[in-house]
N, C-alpha and C positions, 0 to 999 in steps of 0.2 A: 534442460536447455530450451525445450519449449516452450514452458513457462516464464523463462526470463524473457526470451522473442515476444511472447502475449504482452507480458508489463513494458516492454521498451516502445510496443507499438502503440499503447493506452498513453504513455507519456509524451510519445510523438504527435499523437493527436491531441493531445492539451495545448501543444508551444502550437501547431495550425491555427487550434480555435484561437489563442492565446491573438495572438498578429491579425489574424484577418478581425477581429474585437476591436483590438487595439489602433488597425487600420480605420475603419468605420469611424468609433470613435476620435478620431483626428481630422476625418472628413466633417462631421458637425460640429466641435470645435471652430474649422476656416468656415463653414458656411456661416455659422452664428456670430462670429470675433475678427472675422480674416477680413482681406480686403475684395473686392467681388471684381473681377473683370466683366468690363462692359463688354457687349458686343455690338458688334461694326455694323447694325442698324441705329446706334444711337447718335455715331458719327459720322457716316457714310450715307451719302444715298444721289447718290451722282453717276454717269455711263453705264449704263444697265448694261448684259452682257445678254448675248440671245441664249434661252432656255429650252429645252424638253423636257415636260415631264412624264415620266410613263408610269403607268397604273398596270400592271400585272393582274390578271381576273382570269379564273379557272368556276363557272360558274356562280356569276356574281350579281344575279339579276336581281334580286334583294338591294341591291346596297350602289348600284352602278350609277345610278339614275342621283344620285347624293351627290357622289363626288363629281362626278361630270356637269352638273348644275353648280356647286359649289366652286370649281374652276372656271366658270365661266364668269363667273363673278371677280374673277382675280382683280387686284388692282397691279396692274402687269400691261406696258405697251403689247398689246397684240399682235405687233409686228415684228416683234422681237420675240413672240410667243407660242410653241407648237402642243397640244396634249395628245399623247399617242399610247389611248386604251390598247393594251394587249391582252388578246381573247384567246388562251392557251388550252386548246382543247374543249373547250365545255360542251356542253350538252342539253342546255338548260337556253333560256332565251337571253343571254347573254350577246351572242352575235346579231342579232335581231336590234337591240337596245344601240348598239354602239352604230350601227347601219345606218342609225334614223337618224343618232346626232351628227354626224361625217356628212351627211346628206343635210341639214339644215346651217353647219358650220365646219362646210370641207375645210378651207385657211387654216382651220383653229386643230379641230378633231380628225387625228388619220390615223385612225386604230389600225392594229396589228393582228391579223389572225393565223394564228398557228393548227397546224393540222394535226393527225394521228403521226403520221410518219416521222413528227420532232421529238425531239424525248419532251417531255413537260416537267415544270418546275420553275419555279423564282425567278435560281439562276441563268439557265437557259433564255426564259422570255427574256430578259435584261438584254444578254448576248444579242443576240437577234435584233433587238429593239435597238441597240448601240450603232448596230449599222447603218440604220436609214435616219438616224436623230442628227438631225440639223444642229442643235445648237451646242454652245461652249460648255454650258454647264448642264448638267443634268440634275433632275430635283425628280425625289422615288417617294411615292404612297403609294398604299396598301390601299387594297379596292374598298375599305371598309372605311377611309376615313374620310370626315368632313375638314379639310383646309378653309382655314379664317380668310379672307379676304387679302391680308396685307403677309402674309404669310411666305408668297413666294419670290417678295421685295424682300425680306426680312431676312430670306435663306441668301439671298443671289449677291446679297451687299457683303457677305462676308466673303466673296471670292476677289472683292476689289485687291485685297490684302493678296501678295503669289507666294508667297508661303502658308497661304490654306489650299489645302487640297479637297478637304470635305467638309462638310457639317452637317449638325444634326440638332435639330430641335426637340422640345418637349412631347413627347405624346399625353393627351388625359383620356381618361375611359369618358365615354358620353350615355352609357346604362348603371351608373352607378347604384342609382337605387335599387336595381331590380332584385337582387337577393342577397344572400351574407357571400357568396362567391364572388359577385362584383364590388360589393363596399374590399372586402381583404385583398382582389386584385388593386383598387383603388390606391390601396396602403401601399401596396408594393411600390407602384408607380410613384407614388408622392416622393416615397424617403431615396427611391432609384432615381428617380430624375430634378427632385428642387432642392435635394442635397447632395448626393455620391456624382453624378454628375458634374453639376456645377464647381462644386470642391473640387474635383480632380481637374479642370478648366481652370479654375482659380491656381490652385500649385503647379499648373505646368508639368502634367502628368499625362497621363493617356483617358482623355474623353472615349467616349464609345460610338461610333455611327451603329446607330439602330435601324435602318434600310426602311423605316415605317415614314417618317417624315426628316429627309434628310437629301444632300445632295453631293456634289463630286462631280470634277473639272471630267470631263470626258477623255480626255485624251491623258490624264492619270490613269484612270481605268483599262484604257485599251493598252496603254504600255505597261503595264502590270500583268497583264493577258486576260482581260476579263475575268469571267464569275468562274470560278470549278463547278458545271454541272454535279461532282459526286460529294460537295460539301452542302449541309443542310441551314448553316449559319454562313451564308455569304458575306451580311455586315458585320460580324467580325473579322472572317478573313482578310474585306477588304480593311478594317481597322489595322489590323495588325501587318498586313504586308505594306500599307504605307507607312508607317512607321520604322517598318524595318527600311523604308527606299528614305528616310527622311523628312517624310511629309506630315502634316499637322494635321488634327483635325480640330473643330472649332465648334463650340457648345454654346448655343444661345436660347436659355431658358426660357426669354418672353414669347420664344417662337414656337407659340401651343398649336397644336393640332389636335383633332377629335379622335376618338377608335372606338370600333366597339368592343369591350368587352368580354371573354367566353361567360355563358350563364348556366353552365352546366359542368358537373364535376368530371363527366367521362372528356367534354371537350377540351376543358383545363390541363387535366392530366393527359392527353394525346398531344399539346402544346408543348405543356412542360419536357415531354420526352424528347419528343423534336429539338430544341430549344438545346437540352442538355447532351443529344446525338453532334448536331451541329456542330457546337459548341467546342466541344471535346477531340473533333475531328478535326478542329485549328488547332485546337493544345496539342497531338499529338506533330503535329505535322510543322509547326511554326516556333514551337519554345524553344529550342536550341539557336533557330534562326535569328530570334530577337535575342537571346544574352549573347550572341556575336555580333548582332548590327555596331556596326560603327558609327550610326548616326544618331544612338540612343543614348543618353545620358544615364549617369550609374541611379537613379532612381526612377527614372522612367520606367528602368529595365525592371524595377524592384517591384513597380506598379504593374507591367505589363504581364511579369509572374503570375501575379496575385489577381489579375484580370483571365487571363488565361486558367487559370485553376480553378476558378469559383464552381464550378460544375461538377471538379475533381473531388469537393470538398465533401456532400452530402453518400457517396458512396461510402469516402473515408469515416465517416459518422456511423453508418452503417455497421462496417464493419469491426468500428468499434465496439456498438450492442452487442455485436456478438461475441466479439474476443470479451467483456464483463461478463458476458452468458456463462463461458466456457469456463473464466476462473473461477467463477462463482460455484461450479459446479466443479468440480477439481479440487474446493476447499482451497482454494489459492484470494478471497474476496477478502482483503484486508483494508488499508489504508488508502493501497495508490487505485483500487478499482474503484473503493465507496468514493475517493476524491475525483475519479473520473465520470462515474455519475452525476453527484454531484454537478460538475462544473457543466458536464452536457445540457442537464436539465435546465441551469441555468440561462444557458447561451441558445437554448432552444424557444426559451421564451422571446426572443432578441427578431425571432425570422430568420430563414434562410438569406436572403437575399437584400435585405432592408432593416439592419437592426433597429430595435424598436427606439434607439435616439433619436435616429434619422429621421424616420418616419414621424416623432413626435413634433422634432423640428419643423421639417413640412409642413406638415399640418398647421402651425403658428404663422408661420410665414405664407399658406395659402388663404389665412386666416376661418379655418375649418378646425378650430379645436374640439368642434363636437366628433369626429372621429376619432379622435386619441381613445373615444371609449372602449373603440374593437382591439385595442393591442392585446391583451388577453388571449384573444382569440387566436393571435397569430401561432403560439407555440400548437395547437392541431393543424392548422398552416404548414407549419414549417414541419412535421412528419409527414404529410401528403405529398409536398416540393423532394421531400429527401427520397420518399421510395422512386416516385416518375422520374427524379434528376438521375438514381443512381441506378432504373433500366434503361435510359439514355445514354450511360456512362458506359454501358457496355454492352448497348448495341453500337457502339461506339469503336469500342475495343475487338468484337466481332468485325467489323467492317475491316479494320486496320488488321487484322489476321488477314482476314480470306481476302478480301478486296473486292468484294459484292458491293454490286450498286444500289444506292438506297433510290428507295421511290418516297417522292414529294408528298406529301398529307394537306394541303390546306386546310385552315380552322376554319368551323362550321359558322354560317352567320345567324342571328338570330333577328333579326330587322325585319318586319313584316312587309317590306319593297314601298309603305307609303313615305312621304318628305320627310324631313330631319331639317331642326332649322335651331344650330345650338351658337352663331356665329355670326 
Protein backbone atom coordinates (compact mmCIF):
# COMPACT_ATOMS: atom_id res chain seq x y z
CA UNK A 1 0.00 0.00 0.00
CA UNK A 2 2.77 2.24 0.52
CA UNK A 3 4.19 1.86 -2.48
CA UNK A 4 1.29 2.32 -4.48
CA UNK A 5 0.81 5.93 -2.32
CA UNK A 6 4.76 6.73 -3.57
CA UNK A 7 3.77 5.89 -7.36
CA UNK A 8 0.27 7.71 -7.25
CA UNK A 9 2.20 10.73 -5.71
CA UNK A 10 5.17 10.76 -8.61
CA UNK A 11 2.28 10.60 -11.22
CA UNK A 12 0.34 13.45 -9.41
CA UNK A 13 3.24 15.49 -9.74
CA UNK A 14 3.82 14.84 -13.46
CA UNK A 15 -0.08 16.15 -14.34
CA UNK A 16 1.19 19.58 -11.89
CA UNK A 17 4.30 19.95 -13.81
CA UNK A 18 2.39 18.70 -16.88
CA UNK A 19 -0.27 22.18 -16.57
CA UNK A 20 1.71 24.74 -15.03
CA UNK A 21 4.35 23.68 -18.68
CA UNK A 22 1.50 23.72 -20.60
CA UNK A 23 0.05 27.00 -18.80
CA UNK A 24 3.57 28.88 -19.50
CA UNK A 25 3.51 27.66 -22.78
CA UNK A 26 0.22 29.21 -23.80
CA UNK A 27 1.22 32.40 -22.16
CA UNK A 28 4.17 32.80 -25.07
CA UNK A 29 2.18 31.51 -27.59
CA UNK A 30 -0.60 35.01 -26.87
CA UNK A 31 2.56 37.05 -26.10
CA UNK A 32 4.22 36.15 -29.51
CA UNK A 33 0.68 35.55 -31.89
CA UNK A 34 -2.07 36.93 -29.64
CA UNK A 35 -3.44 40.29 -29.64
CA UNK A 36 -1.76 42.82 -27.03
CA UNK A 37 -3.93 45.02 -25.07
CA UNK A 38 -2.85 48.62 -25.01
CA UNK A 39 -2.70 50.44 -21.94
CA UNK A 40 -4.64 53.61 -21.00
CA UNK A 41 -1.34 55.59 -21.29
CA UNK A 42 -1.71 55.16 -24.94
CA UNK A 43 -5.07 56.57 -24.94
CA UNK A 44 -5.74 58.51 -22.06
CA UNK A 45 -4.02 61.27 -20.61
CA UNK A 46 -6.48 63.78 -19.54
CA UNK A 47 -7.83 65.00 -15.42
CA UNK A 48 -5.15 63.75 -13.55
CA UNK A 49 -6.42 62.47 -10.12
CA UNK A 50 -4.24 63.69 -6.98
CA UNK A 51 -1.65 61.11 -6.01
CA UNK A 52 0.66 59.91 -2.96
CA UNK A 53 3.25 58.04 -3.35
CA UNK A 54 4.88 56.39 -0.28
CA UNK A 55 8.37 54.77 -0.21
CA UNK A 56 8.60 52.41 2.83
CA UNK A 57 12.63 52.65 4.11
CA UNK A 58 13.83 50.63 7.14
CA UNK A 59 17.51 51.75 6.72
CA UNK A 60 17.90 53.09 3.34
CA UNK A 61 20.45 55.60 3.28
CA UNK A 62 22.27 53.90 0.40
CA UNK A 63 19.63 54.20 -2.17
CA UNK A 64 17.11 57.17 -0.64
CA UNK A 65 18.84 60.04 -2.00
CA UNK A 66 17.85 58.17 -5.79
CA UNK A 67 14.60 57.77 -5.49
CA UNK A 68 13.77 61.09 -3.83
CA UNK A 69 15.75 62.95 -6.53
CA UNK A 70 14.25 60.90 -9.13
CA UNK A 71 10.57 61.75 -7.92
CA UNK A 72 11.24 65.03 -7.89
CA UNK A 73 11.91 64.97 -11.45
CA UNK A 74 8.39 63.56 -12.05
CA UNK A 75 6.46 64.84 -14.95
CA UNK A 76 3.36 64.97 -12.48
CA UNK A 77 1.40 68.53 -11.68
CA UNK A 78 2.77 69.17 -8.24
CA UNK A 79 -0.22 70.34 -7.02
CA UNK A 80 -1.77 67.35 -7.39
CA UNK A 81 1.31 65.72 -5.94
CA UNK A 82 2.45 64.54 -2.23
CA UNK A 83 5.69 61.98 -1.77
CA UNK A 84 5.54 60.66 1.75
CA UNK A 85 9.16 58.68 2.58
CA UNK A 86 8.29 56.48 5.45
CA UNK A 87 11.27 55.99 7.97
CA UNK A 88 10.18 52.74 9.75
CA UNK A 89 12.47 52.26 12.53
CA UNK A 90 15.96 52.74 11.12
CA UNK A 91 18.90 53.28 12.54
CA UNK A 92 21.19 54.24 9.99
CA UNK A 93 21.08 58.02 8.62
CA UNK A 94 18.01 57.48 6.96
CA UNK A 95 15.96 60.02 9.17
CA UNK A 96 18.55 62.51 8.72
CA UNK A 97 18.31 62.20 4.63
CA UNK A 98 14.47 62.53 4.62
CA UNK A 99 14.74 65.91 7.25
CA UNK A 100 16.86 67.76 4.71
CA UNK A 101 14.59 67.00 1.73
CA UNK A 102 10.90 67.98 3.86
CA UNK A 103 12.99 71.00 4.87
CA UNK A 104 13.97 72.13 1.27
CA UNK A 105 10.47 70.67 -0.43
CA UNK A 106 7.99 70.64 2.55
CA UNK A 107 4.69 70.94 -0.32
CA UNK A 108 6.15 68.08 -2.07
CA UNK A 109 8.17 65.70 0.74
CA UNK A 110 6.36 64.89 4.24
CA UNK A 111 8.02 61.83 5.35
CA UNK A 112 6.59 59.47 7.95
CA UNK A 113 8.66 58.38 10.76
CA UNK A 114 7.71 55.43 12.82
CA UNK A 115 9.16 54.70 16.03
CA UNK A 116 10.16 51.48 18.22
CA UNK A 117 6.88 51.13 19.75
CA UNK A 118 5.07 50.26 15.97
CA UNK A 119 5.53 46.88 14.90
CA UNK A 120 7.67 47.40 11.61
CA UNK A 121 7.28 46.04 8.31
CA UNK A 122 5.91 46.97 4.61
CA UNK A 123 2.52 46.35 5.64
CA UNK A 124 2.21 48.25 8.58
CA UNK A 125 4.32 51.54 7.21
CA UNK A 126 1.51 51.29 4.32
CA UNK A 127 -1.31 51.27 7.06
CA UNK A 128 -0.05 54.19 8.82
CA UNK A 129 1.03 56.03 5.68
CA UNK A 130 -2.82 55.42 4.40
CA UNK A 131 -4.03 57.69 6.91
CA UNK A 132 -2.47 60.93 6.46
CA UNK A 133 -2.16 60.35 2.34
CA UNK A 134 -4.02 62.96 0.80
CA UNK A 135 -4.60 61.69 -2.39
CA UNK A 136 -7.24 59.42 -4.61
CA UNK A 137 -4.64 57.09 -5.75
CA UNK A 138 -1.81 55.97 -4.28
CA UNK A 139 1.33 54.82 -6.30
CA UNK A 140 4.06 52.31 -3.99
CA UNK A 141 8.14 51.92 -4.48
CA UNK A 142 10.46 50.18 -2.97
CA UNK A 143 13.22 52.61 -1.50
CA UNK A 144 15.56 50.96 -3.96
CA UNK A 145 14.00 52.07 -6.97
CA UNK A 146 14.77 54.82 -9.67
CA UNK A 147 11.17 55.89 -11.24
CA UNK A 148 11.47 57.25 -15.07
CA UNK A 149 10.11 60.48 -15.30
CA UNK A 150 6.87 59.92 -17.00
CA UNK A 151 6.26 56.96 -14.88
CA UNK A 152 3.82 58.22 -12.53
CA UNK A 153 1.49 59.83 -15.48
CA UNK A 154 1.75 56.49 -16.93
CA UNK A 155 0.48 54.54 -13.73
CA UNK A 156 -2.32 57.35 -12.76
CA UNK A 157 -3.93 57.24 -16.45
CA UNK A 158 -5.00 53.85 -15.82
CA UNK A 159 -7.31 54.77 -12.89
CA UNK A 160 -9.41 57.11 -15.53
CA UNK A 161 -11.00 53.52 -16.45
CA UNK A 162 -13.50 52.77 -12.45
CA UNK A 163 -13.20 49.43 -13.07
CA UNK A 164 -9.38 49.43 -12.25
CA UNK A 165 -8.69 49.22 -9.09
CA UNK A 166 -4.84 48.74 -9.28
CA UNK A 167 -1.96 48.57 -11.41
CA UNK A 168 1.27 47.58 -11.72
CA UNK A 169 4.11 48.14 -14.00
CA UNK A 170 7.27 46.53 -15.11
CA UNK A 171 10.08 46.26 -12.73
CA UNK A 172 13.95 45.87 -14.52
CA UNK A 173 16.95 45.13 -12.36
CA UNK A 174 19.48 48.37 -12.99
CA UNK A 175 23.00 45.95 -11.76
CA UNK A 176 22.58 43.67 -14.21
CA UNK A 177 25.97 43.23 -15.13
CA UNK A 178 27.32 42.78 -11.77
CA UNK A 179 27.59 38.89 -11.50
CA UNK A 180 25.94 35.62 -12.86
CA UNK A 181 23.24 36.14 -9.77
CA UNK A 182 22.00 39.44 -11.34
CA UNK A 183 22.22 38.49 -15.18
CA UNK A 184 19.75 34.83 -13.89
CA UNK A 185 17.66 37.25 -11.64
CA UNK A 186 17.50 39.46 -15.03
CA UNK A 187 16.11 36.31 -16.82
CA UNK A 188 13.53 35.91 -14.30
CA UNK A 189 12.33 39.30 -14.63
CA UNK A 190 12.20 39.43 -18.37
CA UNK A 191 10.24 36.00 -19.06
CA UNK A 192 7.94 37.07 -15.48
CA UNK A 193 7.08 40.47 -16.59
CA UNK A 194 7.31 41.01 -20.80
CA UNK A 195 5.55 37.74 -21.05
CA UNK A 196 3.63 35.88 -18.10
CA UNK A 197 2.42 39.19 -17.18
CA UNK A 198 1.38 40.80 -20.05
CA UNK A 199 -0.17 37.40 -21.48
CA UNK A 200 -2.28 37.04 -18.42
CA UNK A 201 -3.47 40.92 -19.14
CA UNK A 202 -3.88 40.12 -22.52
CA UNK A 203 -6.53 36.90 -21.83
CA UNK A 204 -8.29 38.48 -19.20
CA UNK A 205 -6.93 36.57 -16.39
CA UNK A 206 -5.33 37.58 -13.16
CA UNK A 207 -2.22 40.09 -13.63
CA UNK A 208 -0.35 40.39 -10.39
CA UNK A 209 0.31 43.82 -8.33
CA UNK A 210 3.81 43.46 -7.32
CA UNK A 211 3.77 46.44 -4.61
CA UNK A 212 7.41 47.47 -6.09
CA UNK A 213 6.07 49.82 -8.91
CA UNK A 214 2.52 49.86 -8.78
CA UNK A 215 -0.68 51.58 -7.47
CA UNK A 216 -4.41 51.28 -5.96
CA UNK A 217 -7.34 53.67 -5.63
CA UNK A 218 -7.01 54.33 -1.81
CA UNK A 219 -10.24 53.94 -0.70
CA UNK A 220 -10.24 50.18 -2.34
CA UNK A 221 -7.52 49.52 0.05
CA UNK A 222 -9.08 50.94 3.18
CA UNK A 223 -12.46 49.02 2.37
CA UNK A 224 -10.66 45.95 2.00
CA UNK A 225 -9.11 46.63 5.64
CA UNK A 226 -5.71 47.56 4.75
CA UNK A 227 -2.46 45.47 4.75
CA UNK A 228 -2.44 42.18 7.34
CA UNK A 229 0.56 43.27 9.36
CA UNK A 230 1.15 39.12 9.92
CA UNK A 231 1.23 38.36 5.97
CA UNK A 232 4.70 38.79 4.25
CA UNK A 233 3.32 39.10 0.60
CA UNK A 234 0.96 41.96 1.05
CA UNK A 235 0.89 42.45 -3.01
CA UNK A 236 -0.64 39.50 -3.52
CA UNK A 237 -3.00 39.60 -0.85
CA UNK A 238 -4.06 42.56 -1.98
CA UNK A 239 -4.18 40.87 -5.73
CA UNK A 240 -6.29 38.43 -4.77
CA UNK A 241 -8.71 39.82 -2.26
CA UNK A 242 -9.59 42.32 -4.97
CA UNK A 243 -10.38 39.99 -7.24
CA UNK A 244 -12.39 38.06 -5.07
CA UNK A 245 -14.38 41.86 -4.20
CA UNK A 246 -14.45 42.04 -8.16
CA UNK A 247 -12.02 44.37 -8.94
CA UNK A 248 -9.41 44.38 -11.90
CA UNK A 249 -6.07 44.93 -11.89
CA UNK A 250 -4.32 46.50 -14.92
CA UNK A 251 -0.71 45.56 -16.38
CA UNK A 252 1.14 48.12 -18.27
CA UNK A 253 4.46 46.83 -19.57
CA UNK A 254 5.84 50.23 -21.06
CA UNK A 255 5.57 51.30 -17.47
CA UNK A 256 9.49 50.32 -16.41
CA UNK A 257 10.91 51.15 -13.41
CA UNK A 258 14.45 50.52 -12.08
CA UNK A 259 15.41 47.95 -8.80
CA UNK A 260 18.30 46.96 -7.53
CA UNK A 261 18.98 43.65 -7.82
CA UNK A 262 20.33 41.15 -4.74
CA UNK A 263 24.19 40.39 -5.66
CA UNK A 264 24.71 37.92 -3.29
CA UNK A 265 23.50 34.33 -3.02
CA UNK A 266 22.93 34.37 1.01
CA UNK A 267 20.57 37.71 0.19
CA UNK A 268 18.73 35.93 -2.86
CA UNK A 269 17.88 33.11 -0.92
CA UNK A 270 16.69 35.14 2.35
CA UNK A 271 14.42 36.92 -0.66
CA UNK A 272 13.37 33.79 -2.06
CA UNK A 273 12.14 32.60 1.33
CA UNK A 274 10.36 35.60 2.13
CA UNK A 275 8.73 35.70 -1.14
CA UNK A 276 7.73 31.98 -0.78
CA UNK A 277 6.63 32.47 3.37
CA UNK A 278 4.39 35.32 2.02
CA UNK A 279 3.25 33.93 -0.69
CA UNK A 280 1.97 30.79 0.69
CA UNK A 281 0.42 32.50 3.65
CA UNK A 282 -2.33 34.07 0.86
CA UNK A 283 -2.73 30.42 -0.63
CA UNK A 284 -3.50 29.14 2.63
CA UNK A 285 -5.82 31.69 3.73
CA UNK A 286 -7.59 33.06 0.27
CA UNK A 287 -7.89 29.74 -2.11
CA UNK A 288 -11.17 28.62 -1.09
CA UNK A 289 -12.14 32.31 -0.87
CA UNK A 290 -11.59 32.81 -4.65
CA UNK A 291 -13.09 29.41 -6.18
CA UNK A 292 -16.36 30.73 -4.20
CA UNK A 293 -15.94 34.48 -5.49
CA UNK A 294 -18.82 35.22 -7.43
CA UNK A 295 -17.23 37.72 -9.21
CA UNK A 296 -14.69 35.47 -10.86
CA UNK A 297 -15.01 33.99 -14.04
CA UNK A 298 -14.56 30.03 -14.40
CA UNK A 299 -10.89 30.65 -15.75
CA UNK A 300 -9.98 33.31 -13.80
CA UNK A 301 -10.56 31.07 -10.92
CA UNK A 302 -8.45 28.40 -13.04
CA UNK A 303 -5.69 31.21 -13.28
CA UNK A 304 -5.88 32.40 -9.78
CA UNK A 305 -5.21 28.61 -8.64
CA UNK A 306 -2.43 28.21 -10.61
CA UNK A 307 -1.16 31.79 -9.30
CA UNK A 308 -1.69 31.05 -5.94
CA UNK A 309 0.10 27.68 -5.94
CA UNK A 310 3.32 28.59 -7.73
CA UNK A 311 5.24 28.56 -4.53
CA UNK A 312 3.32 25.36 -3.44
CA UNK A 313 5.01 23.82 -6.56
CA UNK A 314 8.92 23.57 -5.67
CA UNK A 315 8.17 21.85 -2.31
CA UNK A 316 6.05 19.45 -4.20
CA UNK A 317 9.29 18.90 -6.46
CA UNK A 318 11.04 18.24 -3.67
CA UNK A 319 9.20 15.84 -2.27
CA UNK A 320 9.07 14.06 -5.17
CA UNK A 321 13.26 13.48 -5.18
CA UNK A 322 12.50 11.94 -2.40
CA UNK A 323 9.58 9.67 -2.90
CA UNK A 324 12.19 8.35 -6.40
CA UNK A 325 14.89 8.14 -3.59
CA UNK A 326 12.84 5.91 -1.59
CA UNK A 327 11.60 3.54 -4.64
CA UNK A 328 14.68 3.49 -5.91
CA UNK A 329 15.85 2.00 -2.86
CA UNK A 330 12.90 -0.35 -2.15
CA UNK A 331 13.78 -1.89 -5.74
CA UNK A 332 10.36 -0.31 -6.61
CA UNK A 333 12.65 2.13 -9.70
CA UNK A 334 11.01 0.93 -12.73
CA UNK A 335 9.23 2.80 -15.62
CA UNK A 336 6.98 5.37 -13.74
CA UNK A 337 9.94 6.54 -11.31
CA UNK A 338 12.86 6.55 -14.38
CA UNK A 339 9.82 8.47 -16.36
CA UNK A 340 9.38 10.83 -13.40
CA UNK A 341 12.99 11.76 -13.40
CA UNK A 342 13.16 12.06 -16.50
CA UNK A 343 10.44 14.52 -17.15
CA UNK A 344 11.76 16.45 -13.76
CA UNK A 345 14.94 16.89 -15.25
CA UNK A 346 13.57 18.03 -18.07
CA UNK A 347 11.11 20.77 -16.77
CA UNK A 348 13.89 21.73 -14.55
CA UNK A 349 15.97 23.05 -17.18
CA UNK A 350 12.72 25.31 -18.06
CA UNK A 351 13.18 27.57 -14.43
CA UNK A 352 11.10 27.66 -11.60
CA UNK A 353 9.41 30.58 -12.13
CA UNK A 354 10.11 31.76 -15.91
CA UNK A 355 10.18 28.84 -18.27
CA UNK A 356 12.87 29.10 -20.52
CA UNK A 357 10.28 30.06 -23.70
CA UNK A 358 9.22 32.82 -21.94
CA UNK A 359 12.24 34.09 -20.87
CA UNK A 360 13.66 33.41 -24.61
CA UNK A 361 10.66 35.45 -25.83
CA UNK A 362 11.62 38.29 -23.82
CA UNK A 363 14.50 38.53 -24.50
CA UNK A 364 13.65 39.03 -28.47
CA UNK A 365 11.05 41.36 -27.80
CA UNK A 366 13.60 43.34 -25.28
CA UNK A 367 15.74 42.80 -28.21
CA UNK A 368 18.63 41.31 -25.89
CA UNK A 369 19.02 38.04 -27.61
CA UNK A 370 22.55 37.98 -26.36
CA UNK A 371 21.03 36.63 -23.06
CA UNK A 372 19.34 33.68 -24.19
CA UNK A 373 22.89 32.46 -23.67
CA UNK A 374 22.40 31.99 -19.70
CA UNK A 375 19.41 29.60 -20.02
CA UNK A 376 21.49 26.74 -19.44
CA UNK A 377 22.22 28.04 -16.46
CA UNK A 378 18.84 28.33 -15.10
CA UNK A 379 18.28 24.57 -14.29
CA UNK A 380 21.20 25.25 -10.94
CA UNK A 381 18.80 28.25 -10.75
CA UNK A 382 15.93 26.55 -10.61
CA UNK A 383 17.28 23.90 -7.59
CA UNK A 384 18.57 26.97 -5.49
CA UNK A 385 14.55 28.74 -5.99
CA UNK A 386 13.28 24.96 -5.09
CA UNK A 387 15.17 24.56 -1.75
CA UNK A 388 14.53 28.60 -0.29
CA UNK A 389 10.84 28.52 -2.04
CA UNK A 390 10.25 25.12 -0.19
CA UNK A 391 11.72 26.40 3.58
CA UNK A 392 9.43 29.30 2.84
CA UNK A 393 6.60 26.73 2.25
CA UNK A 394 6.78 25.65 5.53
CA UNK A 395 7.69 28.30 7.41
CA UNK A 396 4.63 28.99 6.09
CA UNK A 397 2.87 26.09 7.29
CA UNK A 398 4.52 26.51 10.80
CA UNK A 399 2.91 30.09 11.00
CA UNK A 400 -0.54 28.75 9.96
CA UNK A 401 -0.26 25.89 12.84
CA UNK A 402 0.98 27.96 15.89
CA UNK A 403 -0.04 31.39 14.70
CA UNK A 404 3.33 33.09 15.38
CA UNK A 405 4.11 36.37 14.23
CA UNK A 406 6.65 36.65 11.64
CA UNK A 407 9.02 39.46 11.79
CA UNK A 408 9.74 41.64 8.41
CA UNK A 409 13.53 40.75 6.81
CA UNK A 410 14.12 43.66 4.39
CA UNK A 411 16.69 42.83 1.31
CA UNK A 412 20.06 44.10 1.82
CA UNK A 413 21.05 47.07 -0.56
CA UNK A 414 24.11 46.85 -2.29
CA UNK A 415 24.40 50.74 -3.89
CA UNK A 416 27.40 52.47 -2.64
CA UNK A 417 24.83 55.83 -1.59
CA UNK A 418 26.52 57.73 -4.72
CA UNK A 419 23.85 59.04 -7.83
CA UNK A 420 22.26 56.51 -10.07
CA UNK A 421 21.10 58.11 -13.30
CA UNK A 422 19.62 54.96 -15.66
CA UNK A 423 16.42 57.27 -16.67
Amino acid sequence: MGILILKIYLIAIILIITMYAIRHFLFTLNRAFGEQRLGYQDIIDSDLPSVSVLIPMHNEEKVAKNILNALLNADYPQERLEIIPIDDNSSDGTREILESYHSRYPHLIKPLFRDSSQKRGKPSALNDALKIAKGEIIIVFDADSIPPRGIIRDLTTSFLDPEVGIVMGRVIPLNISKNLLTRLFDLERIGGYQVDQQARYNLKLIPQYGGTVGGFRKDLVLSLGGFNPKILAEDTELTIKAYISGVKVCYMNRAECYEEAPETWHVRAKQIRRWSRGHNQVMFRYLIPLIKSPYLSLREKIDGVFLLCVYLVPPLFLLGLIDSIILFFLGEMQILSSSFLLFLSAYNTYGNFAPFYEIGLGAILDGATYRIFLLPLLLFNFFFNMWYSSLGFFDALIDLITGRDPTWHKTERFRNGGEVNCC
